[in-house]
Backbone as JSON Lines, residues from 0, in Angstrom:
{"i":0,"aa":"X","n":[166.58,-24.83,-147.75],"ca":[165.41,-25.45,-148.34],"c":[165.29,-26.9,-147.89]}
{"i":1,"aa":"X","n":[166.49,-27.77,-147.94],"ca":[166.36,-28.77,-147.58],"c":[166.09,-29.19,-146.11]}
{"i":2,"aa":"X","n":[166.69,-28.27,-145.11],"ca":[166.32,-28.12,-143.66],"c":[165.19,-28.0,-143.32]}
{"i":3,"aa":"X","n":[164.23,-27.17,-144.56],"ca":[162.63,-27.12,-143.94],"c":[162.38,-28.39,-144.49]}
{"i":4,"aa":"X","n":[162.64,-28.72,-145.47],"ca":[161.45,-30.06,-145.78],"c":[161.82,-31.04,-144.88]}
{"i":5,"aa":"X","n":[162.96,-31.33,-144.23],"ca":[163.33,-32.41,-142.95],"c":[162.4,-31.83,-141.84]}
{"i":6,"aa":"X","n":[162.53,-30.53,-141.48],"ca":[161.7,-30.24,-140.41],"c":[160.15,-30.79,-140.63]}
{"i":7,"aa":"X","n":[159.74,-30.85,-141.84],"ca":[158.01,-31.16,-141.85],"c":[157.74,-32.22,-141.92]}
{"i":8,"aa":"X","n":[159.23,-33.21,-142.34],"ca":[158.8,-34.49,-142.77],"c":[158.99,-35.49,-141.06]}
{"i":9,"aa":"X","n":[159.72,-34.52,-140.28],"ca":[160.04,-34.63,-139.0],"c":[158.47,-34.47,-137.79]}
{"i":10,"aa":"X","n":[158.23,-33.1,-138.12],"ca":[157.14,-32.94,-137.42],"c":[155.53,-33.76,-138.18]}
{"i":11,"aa":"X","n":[155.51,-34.2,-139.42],"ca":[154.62,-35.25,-140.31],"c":[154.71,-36.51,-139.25]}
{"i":12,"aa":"X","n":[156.24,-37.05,-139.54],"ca":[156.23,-38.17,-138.2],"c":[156.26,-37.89,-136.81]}
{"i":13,"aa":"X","n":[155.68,-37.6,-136.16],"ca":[156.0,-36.82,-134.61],"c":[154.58,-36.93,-134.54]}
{"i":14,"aa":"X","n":[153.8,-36.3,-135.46],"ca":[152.01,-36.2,-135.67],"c":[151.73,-37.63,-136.07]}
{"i":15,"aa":"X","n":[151.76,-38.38,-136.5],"ca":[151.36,-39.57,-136.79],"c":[152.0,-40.16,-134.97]}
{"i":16,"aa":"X","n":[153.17,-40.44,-134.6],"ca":[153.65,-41.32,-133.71],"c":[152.45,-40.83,-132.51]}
{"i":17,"aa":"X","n":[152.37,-39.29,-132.09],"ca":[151.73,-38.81,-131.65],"c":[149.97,-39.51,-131.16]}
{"i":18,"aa":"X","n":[149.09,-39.58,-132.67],"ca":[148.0,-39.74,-133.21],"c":[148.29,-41.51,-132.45]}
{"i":19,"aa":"X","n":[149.25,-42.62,-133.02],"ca":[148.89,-43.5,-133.22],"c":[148.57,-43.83,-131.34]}
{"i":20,"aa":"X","n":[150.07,-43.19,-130.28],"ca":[149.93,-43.73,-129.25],"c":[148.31,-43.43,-128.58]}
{"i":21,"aa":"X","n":[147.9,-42.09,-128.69],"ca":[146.75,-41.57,-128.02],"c":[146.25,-42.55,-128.34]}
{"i":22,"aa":"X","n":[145.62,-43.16,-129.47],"ca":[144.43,-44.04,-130.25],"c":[144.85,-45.51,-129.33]}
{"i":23,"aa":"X","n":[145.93,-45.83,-129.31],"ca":[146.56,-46.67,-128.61],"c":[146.13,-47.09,-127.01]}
{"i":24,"aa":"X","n":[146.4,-45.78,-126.51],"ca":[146.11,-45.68,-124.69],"c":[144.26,-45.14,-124.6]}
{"i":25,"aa":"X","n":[143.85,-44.7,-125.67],"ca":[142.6,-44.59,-125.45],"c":[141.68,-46.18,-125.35]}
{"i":26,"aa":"X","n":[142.35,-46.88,-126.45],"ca":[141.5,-47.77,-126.7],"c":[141.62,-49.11,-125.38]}
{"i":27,"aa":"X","n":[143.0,-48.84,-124.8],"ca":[143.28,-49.74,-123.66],"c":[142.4,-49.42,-122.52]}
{"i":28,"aa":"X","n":[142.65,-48.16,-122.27],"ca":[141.6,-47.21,-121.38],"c":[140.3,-47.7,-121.3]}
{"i":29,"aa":"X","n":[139.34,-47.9,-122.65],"ca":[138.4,-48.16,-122.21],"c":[138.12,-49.94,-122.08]}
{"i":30,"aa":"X","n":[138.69,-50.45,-122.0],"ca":[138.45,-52.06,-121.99],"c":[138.74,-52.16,-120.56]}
{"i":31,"aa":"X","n":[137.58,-53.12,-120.28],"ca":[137.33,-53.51,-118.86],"c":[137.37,-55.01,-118.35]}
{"i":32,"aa":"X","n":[137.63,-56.16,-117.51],"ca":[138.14,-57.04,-117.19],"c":[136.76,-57.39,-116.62]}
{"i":33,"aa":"X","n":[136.31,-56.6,-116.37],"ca":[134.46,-57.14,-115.52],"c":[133.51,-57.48,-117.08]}
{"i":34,"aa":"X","n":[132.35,-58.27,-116.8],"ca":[130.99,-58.22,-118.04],"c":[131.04,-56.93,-117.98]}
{"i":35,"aa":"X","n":[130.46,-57.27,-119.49],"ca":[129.44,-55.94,-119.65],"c":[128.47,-56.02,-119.83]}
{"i":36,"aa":"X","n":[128.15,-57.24,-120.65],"ca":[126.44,-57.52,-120.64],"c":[125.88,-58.23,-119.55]}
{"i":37,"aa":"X","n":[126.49,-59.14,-118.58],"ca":[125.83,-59.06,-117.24],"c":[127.06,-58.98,-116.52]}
{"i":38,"aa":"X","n":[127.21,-57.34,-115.73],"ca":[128.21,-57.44,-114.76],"c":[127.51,-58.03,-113.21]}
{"i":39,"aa":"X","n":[126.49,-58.25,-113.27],"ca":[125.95,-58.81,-111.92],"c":[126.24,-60.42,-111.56]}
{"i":40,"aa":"X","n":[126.61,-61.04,-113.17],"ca":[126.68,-62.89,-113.01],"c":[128.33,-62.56,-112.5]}
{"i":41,"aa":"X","n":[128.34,-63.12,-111.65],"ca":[129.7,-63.91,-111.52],"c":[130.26,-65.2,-110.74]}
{"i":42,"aa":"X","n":[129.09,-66.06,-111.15],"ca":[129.24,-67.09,-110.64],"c":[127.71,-68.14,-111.39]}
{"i":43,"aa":"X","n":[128.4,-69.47,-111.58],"ca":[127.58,-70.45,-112.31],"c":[127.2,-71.78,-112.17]}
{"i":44,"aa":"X","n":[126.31,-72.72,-111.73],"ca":[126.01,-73.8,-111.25],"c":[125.49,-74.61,-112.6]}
{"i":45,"aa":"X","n":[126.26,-75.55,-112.38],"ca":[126.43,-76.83,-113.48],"c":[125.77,-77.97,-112.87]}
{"i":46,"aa":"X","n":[124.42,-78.02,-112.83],"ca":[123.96,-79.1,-112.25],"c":[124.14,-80.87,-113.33]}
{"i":47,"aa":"X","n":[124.35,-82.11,-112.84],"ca":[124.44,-82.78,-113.7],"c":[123.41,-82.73,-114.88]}
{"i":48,"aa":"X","n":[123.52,-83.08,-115.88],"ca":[122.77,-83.16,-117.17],"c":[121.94,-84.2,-117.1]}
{"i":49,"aa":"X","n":[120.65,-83.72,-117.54],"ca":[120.0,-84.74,-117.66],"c":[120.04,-86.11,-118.85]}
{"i":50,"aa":"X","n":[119.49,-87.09,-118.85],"ca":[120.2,-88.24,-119.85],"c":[118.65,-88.7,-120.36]}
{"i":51,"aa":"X","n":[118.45,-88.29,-121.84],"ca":[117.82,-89.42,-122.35],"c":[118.12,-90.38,-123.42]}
{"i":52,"aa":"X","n":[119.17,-91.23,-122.95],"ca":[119.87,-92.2,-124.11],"c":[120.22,-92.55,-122.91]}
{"i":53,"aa":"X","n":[120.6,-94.34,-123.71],"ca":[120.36,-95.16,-122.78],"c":[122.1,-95.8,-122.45]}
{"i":54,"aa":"X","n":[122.78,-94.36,-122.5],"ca":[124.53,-94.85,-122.73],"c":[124.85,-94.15,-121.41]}
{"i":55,"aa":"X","n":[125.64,-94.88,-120.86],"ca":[126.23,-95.02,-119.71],"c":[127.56,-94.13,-119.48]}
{"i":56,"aa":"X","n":[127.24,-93.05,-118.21],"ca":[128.68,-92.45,-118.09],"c":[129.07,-91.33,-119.11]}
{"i":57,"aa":"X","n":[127.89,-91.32,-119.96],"ca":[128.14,-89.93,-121.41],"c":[127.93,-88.75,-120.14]}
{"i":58,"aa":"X","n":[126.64,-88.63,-119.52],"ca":[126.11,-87.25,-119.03],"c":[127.13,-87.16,-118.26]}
{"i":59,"aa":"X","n":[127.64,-87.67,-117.1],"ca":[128.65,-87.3,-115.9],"c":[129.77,-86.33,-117.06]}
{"i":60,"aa":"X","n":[130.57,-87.86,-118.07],"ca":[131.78,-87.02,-118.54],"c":[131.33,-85.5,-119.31]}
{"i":61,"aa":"X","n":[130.54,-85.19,-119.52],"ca":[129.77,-83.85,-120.0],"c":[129.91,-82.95,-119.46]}
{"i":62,"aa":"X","n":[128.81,-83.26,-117.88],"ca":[128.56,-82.35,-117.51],"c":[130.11,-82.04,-116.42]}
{"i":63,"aa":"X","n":[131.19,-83.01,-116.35],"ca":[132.13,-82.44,-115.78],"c":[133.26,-82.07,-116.48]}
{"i":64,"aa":"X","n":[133.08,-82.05,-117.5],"ca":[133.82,-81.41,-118.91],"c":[133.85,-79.81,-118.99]}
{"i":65,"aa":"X","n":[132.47,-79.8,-118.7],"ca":[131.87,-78.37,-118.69],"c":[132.34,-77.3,-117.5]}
{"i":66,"aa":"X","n":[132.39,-78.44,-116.04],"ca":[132.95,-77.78,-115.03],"c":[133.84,-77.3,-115.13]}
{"i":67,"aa":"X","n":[134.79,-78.52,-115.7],"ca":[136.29,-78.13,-115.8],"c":[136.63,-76.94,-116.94]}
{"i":68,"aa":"X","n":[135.94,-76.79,-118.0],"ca":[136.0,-75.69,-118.94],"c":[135.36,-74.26,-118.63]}
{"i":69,"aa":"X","n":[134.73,-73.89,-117.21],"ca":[134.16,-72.54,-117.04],"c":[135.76,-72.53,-115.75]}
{"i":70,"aa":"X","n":[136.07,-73.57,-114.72],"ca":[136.91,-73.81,-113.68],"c":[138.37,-73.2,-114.77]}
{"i":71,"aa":"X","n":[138.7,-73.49,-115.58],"ca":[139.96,-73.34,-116.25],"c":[139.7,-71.74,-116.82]}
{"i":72,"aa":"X","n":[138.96,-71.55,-117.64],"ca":[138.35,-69.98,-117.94],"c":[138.53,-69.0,-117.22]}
{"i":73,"aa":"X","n":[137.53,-69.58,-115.97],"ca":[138.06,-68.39,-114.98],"c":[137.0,-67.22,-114.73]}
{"i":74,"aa":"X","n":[136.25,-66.87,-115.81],"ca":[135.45,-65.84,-115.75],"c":[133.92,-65.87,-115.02]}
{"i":75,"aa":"X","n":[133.93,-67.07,-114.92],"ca":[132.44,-67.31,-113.89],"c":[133.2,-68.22,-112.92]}
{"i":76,"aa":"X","n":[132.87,-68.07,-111.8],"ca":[133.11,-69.26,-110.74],"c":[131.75,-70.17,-110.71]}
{"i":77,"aa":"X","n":[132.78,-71.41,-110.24],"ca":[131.56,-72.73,-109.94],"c":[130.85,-72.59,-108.53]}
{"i":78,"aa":"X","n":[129.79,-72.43,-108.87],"ca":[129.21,-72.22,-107.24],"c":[127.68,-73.18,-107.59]}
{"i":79,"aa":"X","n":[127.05,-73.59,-105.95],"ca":[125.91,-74.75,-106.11],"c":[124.84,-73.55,-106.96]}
{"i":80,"aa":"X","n":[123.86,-74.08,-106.61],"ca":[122.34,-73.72,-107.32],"c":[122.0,-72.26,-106.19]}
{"i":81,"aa":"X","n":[122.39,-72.54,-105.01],"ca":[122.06,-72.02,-104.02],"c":[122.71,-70.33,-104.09]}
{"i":82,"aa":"X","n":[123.74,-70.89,-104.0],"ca":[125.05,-69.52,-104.29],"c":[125.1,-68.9,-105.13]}
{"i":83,"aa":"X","n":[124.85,-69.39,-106.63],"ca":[124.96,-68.95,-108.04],"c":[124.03,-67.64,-108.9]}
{"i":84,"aa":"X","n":[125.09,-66.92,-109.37],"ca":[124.38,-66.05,-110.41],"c":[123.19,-66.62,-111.34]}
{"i":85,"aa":"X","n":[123.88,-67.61,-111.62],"ca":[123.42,-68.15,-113.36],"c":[123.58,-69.72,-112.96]}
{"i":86,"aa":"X","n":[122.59,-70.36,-114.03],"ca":[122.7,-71.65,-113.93],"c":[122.55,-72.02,-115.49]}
{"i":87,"aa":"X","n":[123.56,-73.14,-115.45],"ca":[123.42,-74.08,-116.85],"c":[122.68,-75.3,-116.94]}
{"i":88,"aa":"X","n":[121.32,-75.86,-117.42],"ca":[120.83,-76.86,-117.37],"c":[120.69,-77.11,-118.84]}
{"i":89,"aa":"X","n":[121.54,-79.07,-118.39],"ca":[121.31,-79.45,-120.0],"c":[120.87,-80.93,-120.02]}
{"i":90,"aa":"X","n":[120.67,-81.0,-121.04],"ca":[119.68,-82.81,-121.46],"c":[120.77,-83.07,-123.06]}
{"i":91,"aa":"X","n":[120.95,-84.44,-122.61],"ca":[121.59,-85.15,-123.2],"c":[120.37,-85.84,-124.27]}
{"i":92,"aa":"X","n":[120.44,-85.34,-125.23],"ca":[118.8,-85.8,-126.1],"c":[119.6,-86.73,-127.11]}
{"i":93,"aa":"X","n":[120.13,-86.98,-127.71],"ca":[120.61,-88.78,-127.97],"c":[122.18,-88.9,-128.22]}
{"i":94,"aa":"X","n":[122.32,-89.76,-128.99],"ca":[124.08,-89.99,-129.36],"c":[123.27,-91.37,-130.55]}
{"i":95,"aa":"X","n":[123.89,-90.52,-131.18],"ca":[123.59,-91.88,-132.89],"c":[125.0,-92.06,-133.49]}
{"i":96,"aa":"X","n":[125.13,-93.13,-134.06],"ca":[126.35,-93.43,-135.04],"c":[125.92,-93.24,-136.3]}
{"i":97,"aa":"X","n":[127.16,-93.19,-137.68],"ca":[126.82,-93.01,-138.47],"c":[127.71,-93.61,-139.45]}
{"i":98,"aa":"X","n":[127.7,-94.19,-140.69],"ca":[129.3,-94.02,-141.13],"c":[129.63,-92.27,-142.04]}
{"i":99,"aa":"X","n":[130.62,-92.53,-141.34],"ca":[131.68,-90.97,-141.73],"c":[132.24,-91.43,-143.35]}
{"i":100,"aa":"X","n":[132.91,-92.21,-143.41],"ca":[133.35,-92.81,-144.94],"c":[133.72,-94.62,-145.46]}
{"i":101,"aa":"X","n":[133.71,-94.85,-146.45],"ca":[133.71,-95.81,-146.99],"c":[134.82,-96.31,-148.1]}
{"i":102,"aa":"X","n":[134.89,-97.23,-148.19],"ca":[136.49,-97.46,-149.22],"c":[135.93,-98.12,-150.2]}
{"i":103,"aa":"X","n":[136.45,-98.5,-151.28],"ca":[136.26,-98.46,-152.46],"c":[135.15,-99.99,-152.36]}
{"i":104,"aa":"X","n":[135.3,-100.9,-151.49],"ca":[134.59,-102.38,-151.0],"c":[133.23,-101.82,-150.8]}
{"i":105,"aa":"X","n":[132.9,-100.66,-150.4],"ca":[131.66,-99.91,-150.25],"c":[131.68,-100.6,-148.51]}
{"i":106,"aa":"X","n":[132.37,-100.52,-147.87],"ca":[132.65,-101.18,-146.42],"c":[132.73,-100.03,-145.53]}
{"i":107,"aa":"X","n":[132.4,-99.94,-144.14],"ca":[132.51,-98.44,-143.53],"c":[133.92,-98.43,-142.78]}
{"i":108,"aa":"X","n":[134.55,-97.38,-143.44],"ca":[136.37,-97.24,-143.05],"c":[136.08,-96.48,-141.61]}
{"i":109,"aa":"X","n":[134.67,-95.6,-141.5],"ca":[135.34,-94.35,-140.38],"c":[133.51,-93.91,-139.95]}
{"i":110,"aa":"X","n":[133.47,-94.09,-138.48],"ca":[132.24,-93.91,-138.08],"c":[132.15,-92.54,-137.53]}
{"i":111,"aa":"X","n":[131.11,-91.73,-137.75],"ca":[130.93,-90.88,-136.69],"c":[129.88,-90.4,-135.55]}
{"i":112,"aa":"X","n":[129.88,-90.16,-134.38],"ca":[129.13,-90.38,-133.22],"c":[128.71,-88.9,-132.78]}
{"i":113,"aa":"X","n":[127.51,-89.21,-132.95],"ca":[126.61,-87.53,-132.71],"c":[126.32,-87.21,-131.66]}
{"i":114,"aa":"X","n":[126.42,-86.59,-130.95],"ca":[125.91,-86.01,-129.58],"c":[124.63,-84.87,-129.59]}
{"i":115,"aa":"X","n":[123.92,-85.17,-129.57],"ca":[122.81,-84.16,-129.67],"c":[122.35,-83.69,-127.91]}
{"i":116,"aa":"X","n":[122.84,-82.35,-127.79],"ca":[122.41,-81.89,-126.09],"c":[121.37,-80.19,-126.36]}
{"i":117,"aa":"X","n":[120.34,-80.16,-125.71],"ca":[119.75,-78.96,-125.12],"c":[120.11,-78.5,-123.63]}
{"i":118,"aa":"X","n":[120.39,-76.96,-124.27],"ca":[121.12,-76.37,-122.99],"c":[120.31,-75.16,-123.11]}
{"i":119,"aa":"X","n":[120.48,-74.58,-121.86],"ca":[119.65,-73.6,-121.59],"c":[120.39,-72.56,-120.25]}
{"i":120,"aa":"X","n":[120.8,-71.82,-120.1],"ca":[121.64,-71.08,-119.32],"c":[120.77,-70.04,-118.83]}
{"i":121,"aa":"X","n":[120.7,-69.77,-117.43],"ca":[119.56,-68.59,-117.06],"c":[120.27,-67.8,-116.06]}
{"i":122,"aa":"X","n":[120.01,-66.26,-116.16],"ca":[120.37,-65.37,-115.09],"c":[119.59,-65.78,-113.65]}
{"i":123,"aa":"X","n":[119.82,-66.48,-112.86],"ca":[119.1,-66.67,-111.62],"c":[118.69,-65.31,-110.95]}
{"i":124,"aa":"X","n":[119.31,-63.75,-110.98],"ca":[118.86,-62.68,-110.23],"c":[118.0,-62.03,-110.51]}
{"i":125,"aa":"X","n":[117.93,-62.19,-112.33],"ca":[116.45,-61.51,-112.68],"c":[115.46,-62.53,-113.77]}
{"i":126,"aa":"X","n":[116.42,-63.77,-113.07],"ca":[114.98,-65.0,-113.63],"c":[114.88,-64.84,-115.12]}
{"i":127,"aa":"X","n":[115.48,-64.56,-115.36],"ca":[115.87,-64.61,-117.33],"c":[116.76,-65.24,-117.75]}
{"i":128,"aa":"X","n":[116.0,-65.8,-119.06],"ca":[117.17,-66.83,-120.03],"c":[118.29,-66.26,-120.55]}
{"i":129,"aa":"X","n":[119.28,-66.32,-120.67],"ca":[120.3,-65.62,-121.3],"c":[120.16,-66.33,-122.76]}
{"i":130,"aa":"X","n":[120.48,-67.68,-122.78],"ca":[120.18,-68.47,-124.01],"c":[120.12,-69.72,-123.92]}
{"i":131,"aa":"X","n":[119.57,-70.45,-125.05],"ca":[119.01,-71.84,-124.52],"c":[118.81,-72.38,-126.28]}
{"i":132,"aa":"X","n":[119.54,-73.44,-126.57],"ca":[119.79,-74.31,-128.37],"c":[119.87,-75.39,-128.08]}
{"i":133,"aa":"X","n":[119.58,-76.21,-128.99],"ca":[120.32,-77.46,-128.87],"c":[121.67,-77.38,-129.58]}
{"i":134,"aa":"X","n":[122.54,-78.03,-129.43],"ca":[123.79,-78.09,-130.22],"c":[124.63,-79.47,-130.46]}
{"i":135,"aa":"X","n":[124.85,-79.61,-131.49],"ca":[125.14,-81.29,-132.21],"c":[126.7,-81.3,-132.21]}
{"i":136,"aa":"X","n":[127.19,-82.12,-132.17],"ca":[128.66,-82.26,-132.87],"c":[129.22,-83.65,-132.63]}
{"i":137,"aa":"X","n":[129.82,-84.15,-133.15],"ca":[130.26,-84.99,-133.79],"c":[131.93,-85.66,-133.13]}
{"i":138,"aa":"X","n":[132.4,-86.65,-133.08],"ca":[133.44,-87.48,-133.02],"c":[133.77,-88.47,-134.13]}
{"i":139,"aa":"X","n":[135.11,-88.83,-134.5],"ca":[134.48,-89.96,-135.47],"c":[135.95,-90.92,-134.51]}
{"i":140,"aa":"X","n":[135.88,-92.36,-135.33],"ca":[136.64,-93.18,-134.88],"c":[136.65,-94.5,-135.93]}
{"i":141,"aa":"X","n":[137.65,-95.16,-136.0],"ca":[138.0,-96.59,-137.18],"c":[137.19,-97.72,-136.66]}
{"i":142,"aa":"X","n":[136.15,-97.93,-137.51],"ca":[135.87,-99.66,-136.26],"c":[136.8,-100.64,-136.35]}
{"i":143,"aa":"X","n":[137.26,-101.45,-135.43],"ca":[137.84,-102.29,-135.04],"c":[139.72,-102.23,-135.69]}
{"i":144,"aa":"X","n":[140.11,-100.67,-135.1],"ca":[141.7,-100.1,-135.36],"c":[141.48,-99.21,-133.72]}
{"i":145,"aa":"X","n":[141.61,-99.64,-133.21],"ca":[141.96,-99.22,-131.65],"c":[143.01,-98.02,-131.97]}
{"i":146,"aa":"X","n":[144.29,-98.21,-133.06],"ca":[144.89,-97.07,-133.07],"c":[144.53,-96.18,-133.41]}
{"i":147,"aa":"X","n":[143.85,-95.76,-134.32],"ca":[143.2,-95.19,-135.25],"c":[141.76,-93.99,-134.4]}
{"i":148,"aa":"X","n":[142.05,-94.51,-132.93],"ca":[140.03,-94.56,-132.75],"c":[139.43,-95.46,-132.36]}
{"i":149,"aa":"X","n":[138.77,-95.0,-130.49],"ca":[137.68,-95.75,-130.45],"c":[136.33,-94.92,-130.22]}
{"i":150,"aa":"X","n":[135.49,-95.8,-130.22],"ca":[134.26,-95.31,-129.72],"c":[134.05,-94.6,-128.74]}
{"i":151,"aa":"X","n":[134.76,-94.57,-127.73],"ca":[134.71,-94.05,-126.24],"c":[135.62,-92.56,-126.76]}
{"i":152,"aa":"X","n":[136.61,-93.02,-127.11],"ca":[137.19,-91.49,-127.62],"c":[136.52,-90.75,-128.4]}
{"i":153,"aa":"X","n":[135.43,-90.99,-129.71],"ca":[135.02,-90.38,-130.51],"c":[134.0,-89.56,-129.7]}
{"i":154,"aa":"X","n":[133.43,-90.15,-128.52],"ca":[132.15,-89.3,-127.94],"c":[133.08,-88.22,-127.34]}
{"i":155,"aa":"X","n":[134.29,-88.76,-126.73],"ca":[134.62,-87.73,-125.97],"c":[135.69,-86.37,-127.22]}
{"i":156,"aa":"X","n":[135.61,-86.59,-128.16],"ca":[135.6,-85.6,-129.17],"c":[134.36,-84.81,-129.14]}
{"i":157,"aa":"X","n":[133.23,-85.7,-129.54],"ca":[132.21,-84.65,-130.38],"c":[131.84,-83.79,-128.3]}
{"i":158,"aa":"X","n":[132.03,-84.07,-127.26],"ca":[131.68,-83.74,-125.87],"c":[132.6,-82.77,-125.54]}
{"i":159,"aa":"X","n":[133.74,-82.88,-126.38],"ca":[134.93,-81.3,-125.76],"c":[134.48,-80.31,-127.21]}
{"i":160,"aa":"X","n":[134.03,-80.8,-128.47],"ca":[133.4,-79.73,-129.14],"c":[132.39,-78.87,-128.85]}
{"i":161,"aa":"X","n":[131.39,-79.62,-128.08],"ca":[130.0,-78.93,-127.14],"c":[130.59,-77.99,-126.03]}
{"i":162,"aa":"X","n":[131.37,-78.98,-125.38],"ca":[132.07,-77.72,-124.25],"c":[132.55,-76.29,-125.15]}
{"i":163,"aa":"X","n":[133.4,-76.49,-125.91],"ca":[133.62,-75.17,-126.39],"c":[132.64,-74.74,-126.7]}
{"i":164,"aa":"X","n":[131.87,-75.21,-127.49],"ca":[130.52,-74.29,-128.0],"c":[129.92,-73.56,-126.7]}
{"i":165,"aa":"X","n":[129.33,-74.39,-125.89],"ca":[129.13,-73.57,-124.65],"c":[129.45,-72.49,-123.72]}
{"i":166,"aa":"X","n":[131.0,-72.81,-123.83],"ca":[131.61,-72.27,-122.85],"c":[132.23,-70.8,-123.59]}
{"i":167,"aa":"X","n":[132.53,-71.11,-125.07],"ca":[131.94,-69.41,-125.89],"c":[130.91,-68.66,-125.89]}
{"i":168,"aa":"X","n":[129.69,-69.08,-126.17],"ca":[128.58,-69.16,-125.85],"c":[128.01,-67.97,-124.66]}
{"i":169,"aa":"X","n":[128.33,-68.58,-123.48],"ca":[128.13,-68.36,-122.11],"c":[129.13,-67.21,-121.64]}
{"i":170,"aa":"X","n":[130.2,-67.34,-122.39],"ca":[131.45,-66.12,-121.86],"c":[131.08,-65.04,-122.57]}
{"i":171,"aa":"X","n":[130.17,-65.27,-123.93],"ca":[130.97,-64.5,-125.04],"c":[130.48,-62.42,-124.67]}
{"i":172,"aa":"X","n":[129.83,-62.41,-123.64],"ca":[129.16,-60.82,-123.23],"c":[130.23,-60.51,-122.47]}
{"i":173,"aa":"X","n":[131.6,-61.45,-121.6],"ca":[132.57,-60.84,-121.08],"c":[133.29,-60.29,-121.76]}
């Protein structure tokens, strides 16, 4: 009696180990390393960004932020306008300060620096937008605590937050 119930509780696990690998190698099986929603892009031109604010050196570090974040990725190559699947065109539409917080003096402890950019990403082969937002984000920094934070660093916070946004964004059909 006891020999059969080992046998079922044997062949119970054998059917499950069974069940789990198939589900296992099926599901590897079907995942693919190419797009799926455009397997034709594979390649993307980052032309510089356009600038309307009157701050110096924001659009370059941007738009080569961006290079370097599709270049590290991996899943689109950087190629000119000429060569390219897809193209990313963006406008740098302002950068405002703000205060972030205040201490009890009602004095501003902690600023934060907005980046406001429109981007627009297009399939160059069949001349369609893939997608196109504006997208905001933010840096902050201490005025006048260099350790703490500067200004130049805070943009280049709220400018590697946009990159990610983008560069999810733009991958996210691979």
């Amino acid at each position: 009696m006891k020999r059969v119930q080992i046998a079922k509780n044997k062949s119970a696990v054998a059917l499950v180990y069974v069940v789990l690998c198939a589900s296992f190698w099926m599901g590897c099986g079907a995942y693919s390393f190419s797009g799926s929603a455009y397997p034709h892009i594979k390649s993307i031109a980052v032309p510089l960004f356009a600038d309307r604010t009157a701050e110096f050196g924001v659009k370059e570090e941007l738009t080569n932020s961006i290079i370097e974040a599709f270049t590290r990725d991996n899943t689109l190559k950087i190629a000119d306008r000429r060569n390219a699947d897809s193209i990313l065109n963006g406008t740098l539409l302002s950068l405002t300060e703000r205060p972030g917080a205040y201490n009890r003096q009602e004095q501003v402890q902690e600023i934060q620096v907005y980046l406001t950019v429109e981007i627009q990403y297009k399939d160059l082969k069949k001349r369609k937008i893939i997608w196109e937002d504006k997208i905001t984000q933010f840096g902050t920094y201490v005025p006048g605590d260099s350790q703490k934070g500067t200004r130049e660093a805070a943009i280049s916070e709220a400018i590697s937050k946009i990159v990610d946004e983008v560069l999810n964004r733009t991958v996210s059909g691979w």
